[in-house]
ROTI-810603 format. One record per residue (C-alpha): x, y, z. Coordinates in steps of 0.25 Angstrom, whole numbers, padded with zeros to 4 digits, always signed. Last residue first. Layout:
% ROTI-810603
XYZ;...
END
This chain:
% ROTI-810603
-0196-0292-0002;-0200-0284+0007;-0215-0282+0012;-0219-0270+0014;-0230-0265+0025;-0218-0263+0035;-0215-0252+0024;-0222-0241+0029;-0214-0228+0030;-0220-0219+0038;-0221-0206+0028;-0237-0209+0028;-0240-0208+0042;-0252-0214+0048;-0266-0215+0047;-0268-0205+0035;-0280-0198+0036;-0288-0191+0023;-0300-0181+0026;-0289-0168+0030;-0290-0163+0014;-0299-0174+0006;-0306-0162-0001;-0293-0157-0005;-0287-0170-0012;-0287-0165-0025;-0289-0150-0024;-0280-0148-0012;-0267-0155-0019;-0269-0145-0030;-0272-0149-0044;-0263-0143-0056;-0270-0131-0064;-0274-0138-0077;-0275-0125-0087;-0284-0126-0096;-0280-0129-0113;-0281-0121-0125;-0269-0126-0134;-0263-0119-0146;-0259-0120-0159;-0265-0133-0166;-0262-0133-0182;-0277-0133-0190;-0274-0119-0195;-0273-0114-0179;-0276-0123-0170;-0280-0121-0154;-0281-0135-0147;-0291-0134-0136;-0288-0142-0120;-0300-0149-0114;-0302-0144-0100;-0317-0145-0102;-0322-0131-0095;-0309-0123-0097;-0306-0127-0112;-0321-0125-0114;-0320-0110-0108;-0309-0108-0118;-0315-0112-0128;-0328-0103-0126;-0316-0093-0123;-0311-0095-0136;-0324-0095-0145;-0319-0083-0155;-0305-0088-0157;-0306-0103-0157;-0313-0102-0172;-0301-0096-0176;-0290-0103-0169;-0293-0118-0173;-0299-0126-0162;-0295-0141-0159;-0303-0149-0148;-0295-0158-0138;
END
């Protein structure tokens, strides 16, 4: 995580910015050595459709998954 004090963040901070967005790593702001503020992305949440969206009508499933099965269980 890399530390940056107020003034010298002041007349680079879209070039910080744009490195926040490329690398994902967060920016600690300081002000008289003291950290006050936070430059992070935002991580919007992953939809269903973008993890298993190239797999969409590819996968079967033989039989039906609420069936209970438990004549593969022993008891004991």
């Amino acid at each position: 995580m890399e530390y940056i004090s107020k003034s010298k963040l002041k007349p680079r901070i879209l070039e910080y910015f744009r490195k926040v967005e490329e690398t994902g790593e967060p920016i600690i702001v300081t002000s008289h050595h003291k950290p006050v503020l936070r430059i992070e992305p935002i991580r919007m949440p992953l939809r269903v459709s973008d993890v298993f969206g190239t797999y969409w009508g590819k996968i079967r499933i033989p039989a039906d998954v609420m069936e209970p099965e438990t004549g593969e269980w022993e008891e004991g």
